[in-house]
Jmol script that loads the backbone (N, CA, C; Angstrom):
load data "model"
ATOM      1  N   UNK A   1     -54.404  52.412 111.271  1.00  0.00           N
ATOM      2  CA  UNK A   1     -55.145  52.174 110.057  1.00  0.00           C
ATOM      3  C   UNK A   1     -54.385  52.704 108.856  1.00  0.00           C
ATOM      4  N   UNK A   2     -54.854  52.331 107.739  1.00  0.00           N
ATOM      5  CA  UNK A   2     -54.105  52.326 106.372  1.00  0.00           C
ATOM      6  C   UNK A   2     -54.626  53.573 105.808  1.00  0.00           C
ATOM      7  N   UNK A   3     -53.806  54.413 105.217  1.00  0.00           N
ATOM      8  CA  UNK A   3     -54.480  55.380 104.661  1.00  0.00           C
ATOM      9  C   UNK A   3     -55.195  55.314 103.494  1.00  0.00           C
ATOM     10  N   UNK A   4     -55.966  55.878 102.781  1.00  0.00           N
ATOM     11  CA  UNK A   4     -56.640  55.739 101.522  1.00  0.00           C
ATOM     12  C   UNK A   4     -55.989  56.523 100.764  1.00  0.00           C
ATOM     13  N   UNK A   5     -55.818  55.996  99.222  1.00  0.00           N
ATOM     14  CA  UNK A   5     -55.014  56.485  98.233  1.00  0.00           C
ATOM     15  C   UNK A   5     -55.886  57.316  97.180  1.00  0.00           C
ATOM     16  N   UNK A   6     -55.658  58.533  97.521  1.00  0.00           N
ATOM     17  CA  UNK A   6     -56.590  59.218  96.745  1.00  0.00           C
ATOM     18  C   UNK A   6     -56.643  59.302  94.862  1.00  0.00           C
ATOM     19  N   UNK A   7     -57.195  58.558  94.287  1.00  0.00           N
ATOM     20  CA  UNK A   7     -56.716  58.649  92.743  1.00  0.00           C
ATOM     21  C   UNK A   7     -57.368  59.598  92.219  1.00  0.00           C
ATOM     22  N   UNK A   8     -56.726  60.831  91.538  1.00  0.00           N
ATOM     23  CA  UNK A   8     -56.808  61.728  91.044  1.00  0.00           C
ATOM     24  C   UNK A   8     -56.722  61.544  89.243  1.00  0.00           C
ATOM     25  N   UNK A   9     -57.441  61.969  88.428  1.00  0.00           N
ATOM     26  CA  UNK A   9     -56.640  62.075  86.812  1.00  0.00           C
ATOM     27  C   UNK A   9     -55.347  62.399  86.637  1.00  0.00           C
ATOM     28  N   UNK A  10     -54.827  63.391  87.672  1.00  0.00           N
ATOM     29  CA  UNK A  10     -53.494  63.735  87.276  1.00  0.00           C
ATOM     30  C   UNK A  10     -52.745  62.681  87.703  1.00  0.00           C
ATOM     31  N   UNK A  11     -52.651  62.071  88.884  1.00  0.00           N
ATOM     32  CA  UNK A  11     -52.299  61.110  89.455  1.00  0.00           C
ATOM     33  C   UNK A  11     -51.921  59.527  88.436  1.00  0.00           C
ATOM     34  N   UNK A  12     -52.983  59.720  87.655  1.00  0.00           N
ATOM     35  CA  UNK A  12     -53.219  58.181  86.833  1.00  0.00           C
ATOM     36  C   UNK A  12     -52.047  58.599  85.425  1.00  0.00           C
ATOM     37  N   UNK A  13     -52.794  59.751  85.145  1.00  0.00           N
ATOM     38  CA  UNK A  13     -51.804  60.088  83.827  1.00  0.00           C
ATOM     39  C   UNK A  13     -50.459  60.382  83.723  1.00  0.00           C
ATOM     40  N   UNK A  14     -49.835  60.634  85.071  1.00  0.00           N
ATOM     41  CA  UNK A  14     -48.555  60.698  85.726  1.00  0.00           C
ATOM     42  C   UNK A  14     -48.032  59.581  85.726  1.00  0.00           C
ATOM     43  N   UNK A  15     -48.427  58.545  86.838  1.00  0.00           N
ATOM     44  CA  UNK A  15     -48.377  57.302  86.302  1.00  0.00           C
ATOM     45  C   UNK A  15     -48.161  56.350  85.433  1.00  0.00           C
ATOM     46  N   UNK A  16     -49.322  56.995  84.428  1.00  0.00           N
ATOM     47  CA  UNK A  16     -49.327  56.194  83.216  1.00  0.00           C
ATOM     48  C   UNK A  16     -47.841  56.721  82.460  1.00  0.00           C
ATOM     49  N   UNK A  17     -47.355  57.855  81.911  1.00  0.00           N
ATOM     50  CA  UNK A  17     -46.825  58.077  81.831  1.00  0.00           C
ATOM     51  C   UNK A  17     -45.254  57.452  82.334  1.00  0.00           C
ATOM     52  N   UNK A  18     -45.425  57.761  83.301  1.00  0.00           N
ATOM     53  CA  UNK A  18     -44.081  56.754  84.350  1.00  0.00           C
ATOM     54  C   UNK A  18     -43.626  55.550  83.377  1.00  0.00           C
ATOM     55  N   UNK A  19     -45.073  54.727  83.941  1.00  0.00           N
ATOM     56  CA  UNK A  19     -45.417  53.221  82.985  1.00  0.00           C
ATOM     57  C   UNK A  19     -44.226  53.358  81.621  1.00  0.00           C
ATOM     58  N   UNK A  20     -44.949  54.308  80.957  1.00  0.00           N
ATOM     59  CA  UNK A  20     -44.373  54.329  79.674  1.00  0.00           C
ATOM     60  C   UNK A  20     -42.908  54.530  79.361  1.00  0.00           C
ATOM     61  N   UNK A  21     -42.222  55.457  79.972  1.00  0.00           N
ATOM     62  CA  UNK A  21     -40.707  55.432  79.986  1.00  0.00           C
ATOM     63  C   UNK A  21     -40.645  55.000  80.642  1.00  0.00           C
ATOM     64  N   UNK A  22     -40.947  54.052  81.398  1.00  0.00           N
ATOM     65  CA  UNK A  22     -40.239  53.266  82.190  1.00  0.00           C
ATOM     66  C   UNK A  22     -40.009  51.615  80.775  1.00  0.00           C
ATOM     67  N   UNK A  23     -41.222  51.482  80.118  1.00  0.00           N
ATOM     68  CA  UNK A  23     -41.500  50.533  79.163  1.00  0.00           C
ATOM     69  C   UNK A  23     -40.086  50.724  78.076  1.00  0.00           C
ATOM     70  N   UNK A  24     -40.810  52.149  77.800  1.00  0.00           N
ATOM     71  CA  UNK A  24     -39.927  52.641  76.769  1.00  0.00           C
ATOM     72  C   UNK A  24     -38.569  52.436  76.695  1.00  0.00           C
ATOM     73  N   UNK A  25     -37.527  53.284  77.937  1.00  0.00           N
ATOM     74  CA  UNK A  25     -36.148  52.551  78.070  1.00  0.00           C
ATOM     75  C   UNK A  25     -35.450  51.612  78.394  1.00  0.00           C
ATOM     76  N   UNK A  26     -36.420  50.256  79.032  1.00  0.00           N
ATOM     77  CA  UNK A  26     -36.199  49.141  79.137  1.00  0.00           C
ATOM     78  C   UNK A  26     -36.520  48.111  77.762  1.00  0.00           C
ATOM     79  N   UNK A  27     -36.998  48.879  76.570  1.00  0.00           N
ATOM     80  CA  UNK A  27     -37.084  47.818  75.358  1.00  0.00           C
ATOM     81  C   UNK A  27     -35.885  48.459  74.379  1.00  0.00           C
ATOM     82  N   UNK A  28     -35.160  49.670  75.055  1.00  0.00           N
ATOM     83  CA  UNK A  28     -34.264  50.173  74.262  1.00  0.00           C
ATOM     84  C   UNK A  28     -33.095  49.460  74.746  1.00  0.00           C
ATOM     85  N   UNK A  29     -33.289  49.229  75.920  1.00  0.00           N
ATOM     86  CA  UNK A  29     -31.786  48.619  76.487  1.00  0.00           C
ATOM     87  C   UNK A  29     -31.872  47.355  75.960  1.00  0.00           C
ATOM     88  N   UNK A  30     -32.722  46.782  76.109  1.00  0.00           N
ATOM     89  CA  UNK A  30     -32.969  45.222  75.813  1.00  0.00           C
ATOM     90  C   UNK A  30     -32.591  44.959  74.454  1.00  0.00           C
ATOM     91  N   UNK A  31     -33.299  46.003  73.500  1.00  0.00           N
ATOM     92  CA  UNK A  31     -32.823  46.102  71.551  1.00  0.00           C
ATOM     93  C   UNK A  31     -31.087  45.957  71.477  1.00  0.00           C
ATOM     94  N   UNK A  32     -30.384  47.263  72.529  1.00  0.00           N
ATOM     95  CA  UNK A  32     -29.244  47.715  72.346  1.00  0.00           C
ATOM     96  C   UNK A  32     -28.319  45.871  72.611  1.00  0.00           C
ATOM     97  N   UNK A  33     -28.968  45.678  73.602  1.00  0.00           N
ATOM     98  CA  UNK A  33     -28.149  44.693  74.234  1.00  0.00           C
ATOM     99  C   UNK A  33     -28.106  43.072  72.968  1.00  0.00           C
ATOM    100  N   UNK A  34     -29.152  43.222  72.564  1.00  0.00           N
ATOM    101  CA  UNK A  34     -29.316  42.215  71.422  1.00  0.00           C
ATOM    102  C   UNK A  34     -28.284  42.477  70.341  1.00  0.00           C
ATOM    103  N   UNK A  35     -28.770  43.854  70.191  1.00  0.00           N
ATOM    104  CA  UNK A  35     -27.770  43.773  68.802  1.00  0.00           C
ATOM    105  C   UNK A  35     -26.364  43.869  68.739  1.00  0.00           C
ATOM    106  N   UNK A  36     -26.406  43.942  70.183  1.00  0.00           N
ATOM    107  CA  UNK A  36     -24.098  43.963  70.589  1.00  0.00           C
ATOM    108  C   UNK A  36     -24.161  42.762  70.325  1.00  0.00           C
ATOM    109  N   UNK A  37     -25.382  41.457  71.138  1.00  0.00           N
ATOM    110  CA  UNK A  37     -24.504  40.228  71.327  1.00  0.00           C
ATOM    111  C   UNK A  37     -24.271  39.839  69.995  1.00  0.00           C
ATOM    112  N   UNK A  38     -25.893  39.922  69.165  1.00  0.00           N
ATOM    113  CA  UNK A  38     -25.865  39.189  67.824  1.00  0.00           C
ATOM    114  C   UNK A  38     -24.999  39.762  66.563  1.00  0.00           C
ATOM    115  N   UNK A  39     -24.846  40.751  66.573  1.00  0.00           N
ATOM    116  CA  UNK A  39     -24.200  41.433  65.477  1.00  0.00           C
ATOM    117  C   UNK A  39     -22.862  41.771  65.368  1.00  0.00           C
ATOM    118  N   UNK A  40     -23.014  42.952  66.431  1.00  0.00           N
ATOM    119  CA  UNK A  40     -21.621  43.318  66.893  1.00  0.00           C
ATOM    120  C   UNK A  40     -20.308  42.321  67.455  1.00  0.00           C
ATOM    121  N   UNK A  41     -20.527  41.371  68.165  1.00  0.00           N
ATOM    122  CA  UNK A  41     -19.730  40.457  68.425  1.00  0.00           C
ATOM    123  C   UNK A  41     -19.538  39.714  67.050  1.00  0.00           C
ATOM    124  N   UNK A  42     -20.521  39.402  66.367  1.00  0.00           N
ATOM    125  CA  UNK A  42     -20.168  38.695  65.282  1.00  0.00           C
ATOM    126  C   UNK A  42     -19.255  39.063  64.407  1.00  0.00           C
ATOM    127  N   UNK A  43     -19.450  39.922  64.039  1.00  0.00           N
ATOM    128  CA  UNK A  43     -18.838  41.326  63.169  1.00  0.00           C
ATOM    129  C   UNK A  43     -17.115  41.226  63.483  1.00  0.00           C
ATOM    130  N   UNK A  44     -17.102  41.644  64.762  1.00  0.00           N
ATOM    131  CA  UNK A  44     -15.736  41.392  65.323  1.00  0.00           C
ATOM    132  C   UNK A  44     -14.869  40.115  65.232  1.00  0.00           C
ATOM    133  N   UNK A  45     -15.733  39.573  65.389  1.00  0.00           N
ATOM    134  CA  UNK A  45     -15.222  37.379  65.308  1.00  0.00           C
ATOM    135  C   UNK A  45     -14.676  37.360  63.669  1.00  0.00           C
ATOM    136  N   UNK A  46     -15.881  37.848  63.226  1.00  0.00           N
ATOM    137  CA  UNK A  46     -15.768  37.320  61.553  1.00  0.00           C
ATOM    138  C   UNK A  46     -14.107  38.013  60.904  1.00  0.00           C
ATOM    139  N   UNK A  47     -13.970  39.166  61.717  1.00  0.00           N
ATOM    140  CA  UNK A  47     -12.757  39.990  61.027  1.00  0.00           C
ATOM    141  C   UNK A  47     -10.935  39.649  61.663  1.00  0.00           C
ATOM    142  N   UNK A  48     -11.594  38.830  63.276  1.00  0.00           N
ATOM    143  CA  UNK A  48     -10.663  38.002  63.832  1.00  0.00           C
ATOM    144  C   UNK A  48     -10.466  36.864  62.796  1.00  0.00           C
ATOM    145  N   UNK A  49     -11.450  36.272  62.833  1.00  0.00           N
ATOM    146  CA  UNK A  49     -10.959  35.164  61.403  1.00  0.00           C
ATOM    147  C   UNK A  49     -10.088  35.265  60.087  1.00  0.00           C
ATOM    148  N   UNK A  50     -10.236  36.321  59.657  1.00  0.00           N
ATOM    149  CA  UNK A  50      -9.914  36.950  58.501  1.00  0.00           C
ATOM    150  C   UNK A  50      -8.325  37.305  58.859  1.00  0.00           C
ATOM    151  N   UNK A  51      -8.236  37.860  59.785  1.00  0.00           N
ATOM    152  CA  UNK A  51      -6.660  38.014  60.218  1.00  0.00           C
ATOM    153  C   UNK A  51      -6.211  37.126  60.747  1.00  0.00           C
ATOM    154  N   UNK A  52      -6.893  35.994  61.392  1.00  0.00           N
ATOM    155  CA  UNK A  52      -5.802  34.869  61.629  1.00  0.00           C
ATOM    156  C   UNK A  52      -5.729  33.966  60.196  1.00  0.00           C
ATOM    157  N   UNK A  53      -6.550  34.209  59.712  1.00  0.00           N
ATOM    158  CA  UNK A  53      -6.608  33.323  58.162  1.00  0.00           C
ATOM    159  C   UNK A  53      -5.177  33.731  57.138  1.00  0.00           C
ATOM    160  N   UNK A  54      -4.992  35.464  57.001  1.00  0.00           N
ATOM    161  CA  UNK A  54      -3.446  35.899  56.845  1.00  0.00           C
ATOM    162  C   UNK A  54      -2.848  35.399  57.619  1.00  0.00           C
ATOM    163  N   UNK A  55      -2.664  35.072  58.969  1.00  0.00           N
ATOM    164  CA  UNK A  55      -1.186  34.134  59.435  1.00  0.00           C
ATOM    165  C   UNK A  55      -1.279  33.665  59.303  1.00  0.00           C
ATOM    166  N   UNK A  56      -1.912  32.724  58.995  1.00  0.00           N
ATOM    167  CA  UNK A  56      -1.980  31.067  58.874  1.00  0.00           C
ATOM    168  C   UNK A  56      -1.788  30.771  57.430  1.00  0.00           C
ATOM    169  N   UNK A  57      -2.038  31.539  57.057  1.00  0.00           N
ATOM    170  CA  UNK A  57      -1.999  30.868  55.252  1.00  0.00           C
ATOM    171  C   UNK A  57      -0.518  31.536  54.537  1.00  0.00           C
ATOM    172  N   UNK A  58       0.372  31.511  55.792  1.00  0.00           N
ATOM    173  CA  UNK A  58       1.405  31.810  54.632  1.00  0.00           C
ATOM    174  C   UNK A  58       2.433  30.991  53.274  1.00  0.00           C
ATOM    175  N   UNK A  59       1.627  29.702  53.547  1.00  0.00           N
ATOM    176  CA  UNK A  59       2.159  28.986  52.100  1.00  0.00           C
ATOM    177  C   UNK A  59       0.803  28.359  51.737  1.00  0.00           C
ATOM    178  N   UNK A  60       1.014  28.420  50.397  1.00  0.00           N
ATOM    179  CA  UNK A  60      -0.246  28.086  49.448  1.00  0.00           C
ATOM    180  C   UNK A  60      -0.256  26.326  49.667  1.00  0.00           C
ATOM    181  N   UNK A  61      -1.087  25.716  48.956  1.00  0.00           N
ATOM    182  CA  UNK A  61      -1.002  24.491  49.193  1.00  0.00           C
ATOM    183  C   UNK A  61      -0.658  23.918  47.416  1.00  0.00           C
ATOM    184  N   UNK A  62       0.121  23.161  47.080  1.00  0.00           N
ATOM    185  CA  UNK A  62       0.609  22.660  45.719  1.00  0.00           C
ATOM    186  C   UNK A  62      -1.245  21.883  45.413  1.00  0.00           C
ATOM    187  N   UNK A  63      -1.913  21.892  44.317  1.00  0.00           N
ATOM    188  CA  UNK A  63      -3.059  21.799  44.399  1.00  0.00           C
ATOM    189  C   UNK A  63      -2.305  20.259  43.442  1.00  0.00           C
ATOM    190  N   UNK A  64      -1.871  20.376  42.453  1.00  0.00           N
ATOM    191  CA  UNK A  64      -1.135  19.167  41.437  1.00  0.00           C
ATOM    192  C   UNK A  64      -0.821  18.192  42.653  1.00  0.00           C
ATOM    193  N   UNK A  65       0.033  18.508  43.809  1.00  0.00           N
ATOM    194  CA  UNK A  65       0.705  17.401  44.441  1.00  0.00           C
ATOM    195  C   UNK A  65      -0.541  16.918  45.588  1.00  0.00           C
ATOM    196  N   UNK A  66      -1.165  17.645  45.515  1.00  0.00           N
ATOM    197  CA  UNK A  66      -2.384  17.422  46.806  1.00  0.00           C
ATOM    198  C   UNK A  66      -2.853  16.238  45.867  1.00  0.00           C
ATOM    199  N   UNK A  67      -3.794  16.386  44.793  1.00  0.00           N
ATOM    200  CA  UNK A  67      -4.830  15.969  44.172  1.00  0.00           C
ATOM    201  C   UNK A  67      -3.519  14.316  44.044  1.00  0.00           C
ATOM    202  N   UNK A  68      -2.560  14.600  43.144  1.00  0.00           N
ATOM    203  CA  UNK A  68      -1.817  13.142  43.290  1.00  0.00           C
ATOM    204  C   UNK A  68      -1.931  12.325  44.499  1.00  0.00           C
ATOM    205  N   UNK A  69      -1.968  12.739  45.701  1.00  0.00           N
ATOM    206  CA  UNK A  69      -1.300  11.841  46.877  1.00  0.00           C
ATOM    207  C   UNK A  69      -3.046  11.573  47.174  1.00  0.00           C
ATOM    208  N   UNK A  70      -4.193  12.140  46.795  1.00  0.00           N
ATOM    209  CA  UNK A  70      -6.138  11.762  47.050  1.00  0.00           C
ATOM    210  C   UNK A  70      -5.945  10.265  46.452  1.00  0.00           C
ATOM    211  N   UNK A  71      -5.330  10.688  44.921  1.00  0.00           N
ATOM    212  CA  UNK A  71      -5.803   9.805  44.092  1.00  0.00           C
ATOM    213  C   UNK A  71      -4.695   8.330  44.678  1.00  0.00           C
ATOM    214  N   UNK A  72      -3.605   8.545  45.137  1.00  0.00           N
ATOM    215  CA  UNK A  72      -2.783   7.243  45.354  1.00  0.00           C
ATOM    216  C   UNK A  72      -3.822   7.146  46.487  1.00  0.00           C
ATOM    217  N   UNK A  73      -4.033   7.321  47.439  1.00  0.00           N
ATOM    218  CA  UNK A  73      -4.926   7.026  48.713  1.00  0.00           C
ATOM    219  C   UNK A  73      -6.202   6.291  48.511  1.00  0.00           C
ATOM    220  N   UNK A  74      -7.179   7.196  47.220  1.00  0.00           N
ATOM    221  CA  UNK A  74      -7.936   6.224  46.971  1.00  0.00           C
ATOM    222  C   UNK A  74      -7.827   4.827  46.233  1.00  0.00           C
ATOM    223  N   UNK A  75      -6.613   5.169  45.170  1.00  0.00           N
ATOM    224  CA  UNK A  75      -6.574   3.541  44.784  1.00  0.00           C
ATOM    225  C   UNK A  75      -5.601   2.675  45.998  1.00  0.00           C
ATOM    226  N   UNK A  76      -5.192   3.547  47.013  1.00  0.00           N
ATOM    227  CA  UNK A  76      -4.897   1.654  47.787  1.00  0.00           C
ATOM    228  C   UNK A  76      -6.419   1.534  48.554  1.00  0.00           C
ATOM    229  N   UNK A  77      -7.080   2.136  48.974  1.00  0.00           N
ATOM    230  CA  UNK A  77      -8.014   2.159  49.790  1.00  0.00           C
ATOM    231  C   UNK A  77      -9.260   1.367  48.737  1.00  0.00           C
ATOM    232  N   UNK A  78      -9.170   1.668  47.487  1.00  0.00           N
ATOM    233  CA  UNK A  78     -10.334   1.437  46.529  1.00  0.00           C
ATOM    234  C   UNK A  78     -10.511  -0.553  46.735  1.00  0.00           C
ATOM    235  N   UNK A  79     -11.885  -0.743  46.611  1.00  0.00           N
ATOM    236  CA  UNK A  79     -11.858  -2.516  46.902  1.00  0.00           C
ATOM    237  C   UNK A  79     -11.512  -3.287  45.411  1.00  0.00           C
ATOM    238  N   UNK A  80     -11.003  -4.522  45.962  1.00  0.00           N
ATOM    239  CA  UNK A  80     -10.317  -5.027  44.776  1.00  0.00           C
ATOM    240  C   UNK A  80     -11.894  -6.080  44.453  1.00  0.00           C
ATOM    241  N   UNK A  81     -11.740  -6.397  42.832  1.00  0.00           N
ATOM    242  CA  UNK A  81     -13.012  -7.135  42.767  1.00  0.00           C
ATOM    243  C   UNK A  81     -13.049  -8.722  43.246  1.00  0.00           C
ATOM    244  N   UNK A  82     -13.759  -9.389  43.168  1.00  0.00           N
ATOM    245  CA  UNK A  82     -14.023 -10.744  44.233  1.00  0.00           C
ATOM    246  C   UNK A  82     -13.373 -12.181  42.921  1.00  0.00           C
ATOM    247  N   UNK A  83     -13.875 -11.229  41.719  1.00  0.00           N
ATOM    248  CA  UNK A  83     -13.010 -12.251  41.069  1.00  0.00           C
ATOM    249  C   UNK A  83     -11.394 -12.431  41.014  1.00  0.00           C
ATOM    250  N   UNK A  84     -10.680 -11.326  40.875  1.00  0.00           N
ATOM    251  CA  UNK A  84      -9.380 -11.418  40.798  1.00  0.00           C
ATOM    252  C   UNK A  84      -8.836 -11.877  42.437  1.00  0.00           C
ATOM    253  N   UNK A  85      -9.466 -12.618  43.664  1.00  0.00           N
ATOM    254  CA  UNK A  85      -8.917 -12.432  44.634  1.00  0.00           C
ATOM    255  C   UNK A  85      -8.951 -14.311  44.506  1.00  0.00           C
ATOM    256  N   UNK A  86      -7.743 -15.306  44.699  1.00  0.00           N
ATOM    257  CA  UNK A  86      -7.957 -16.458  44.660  1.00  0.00           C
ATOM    258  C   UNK A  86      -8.545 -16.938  45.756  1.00  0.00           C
ATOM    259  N   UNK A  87      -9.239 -17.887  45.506  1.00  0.00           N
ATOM    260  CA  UNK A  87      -9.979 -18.712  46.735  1.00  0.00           C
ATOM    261  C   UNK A  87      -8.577 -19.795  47.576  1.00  0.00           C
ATOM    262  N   UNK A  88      -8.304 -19.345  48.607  1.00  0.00           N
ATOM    263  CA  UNK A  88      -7.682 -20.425  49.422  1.00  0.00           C
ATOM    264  C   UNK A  88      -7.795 -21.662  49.559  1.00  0.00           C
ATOM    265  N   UNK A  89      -8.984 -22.099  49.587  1.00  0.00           N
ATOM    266  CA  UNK A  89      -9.109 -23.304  49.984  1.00  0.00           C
ATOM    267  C   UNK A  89      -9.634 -24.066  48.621  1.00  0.00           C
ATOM    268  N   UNK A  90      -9.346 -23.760  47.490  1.00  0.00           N
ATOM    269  CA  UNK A  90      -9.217 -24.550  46.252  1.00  0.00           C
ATOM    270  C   UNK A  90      -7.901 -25.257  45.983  1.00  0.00           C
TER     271      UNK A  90
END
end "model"
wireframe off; spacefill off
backbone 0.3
color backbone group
C-alpha cells in the first residue's frame, strides 16, 4: 500500500517557497538569454559592419562621374515619342 503524505504548514510553505526560486531563476535565465540573443548579438553584428564598411570603402566613389554615366543610361533607356518614330508601312 501507498503511503499517505502528511501535509504539514511547514511542508506547504517550504514548498511554496521551492515553487518560487525555482520560478524566480528560471525567468532570470530566460530574461538573460533574450537579451544576449536580441541585443547583444546585435550590438556585435552592427560594429562587424562598421569595420568591414572601413575595408571596403577604401576609394570614395567620383559622385560628378557617377551622376553623368545615370543620366547617359537614362536618356538611352528614356522612350522616344510616337510621333518622331516613322510609320513603315507608309
Amino acid at each position: 500500500m501507498m503511503k499517505k503524505i502528511k501535509l504539514s504548514p511547514k511542508k506547504i510553505i517550504l514548498s511554496f517557497y521551492l515553487f518560487i526560486i525555482i520560478l524566480s531563476v528560471s525567468s532570470l535565465l530566460y530574461n538573460a538569454l533574450f537579451l544576449y540573443k536580441n541585443f547583444y548579438q546585435i550590438i556585435t553584428r552592427a560594429e562587424e559592419i562598421e569595420i568591414l564598411q572601413e575595408t571596403i570603402m577604401i576609394e570614395a566613389v567620383d559622385m560628378e562621374k557617377f551622376n553623368s554615366i545615370i543620366e547617359k543610361i537614362n536618356e538611352k533607356t528614356s522612350r522616344r515619342e510616337l510621333d518622331k518614330i516613322s510609320n513603315p508601312f507608309d
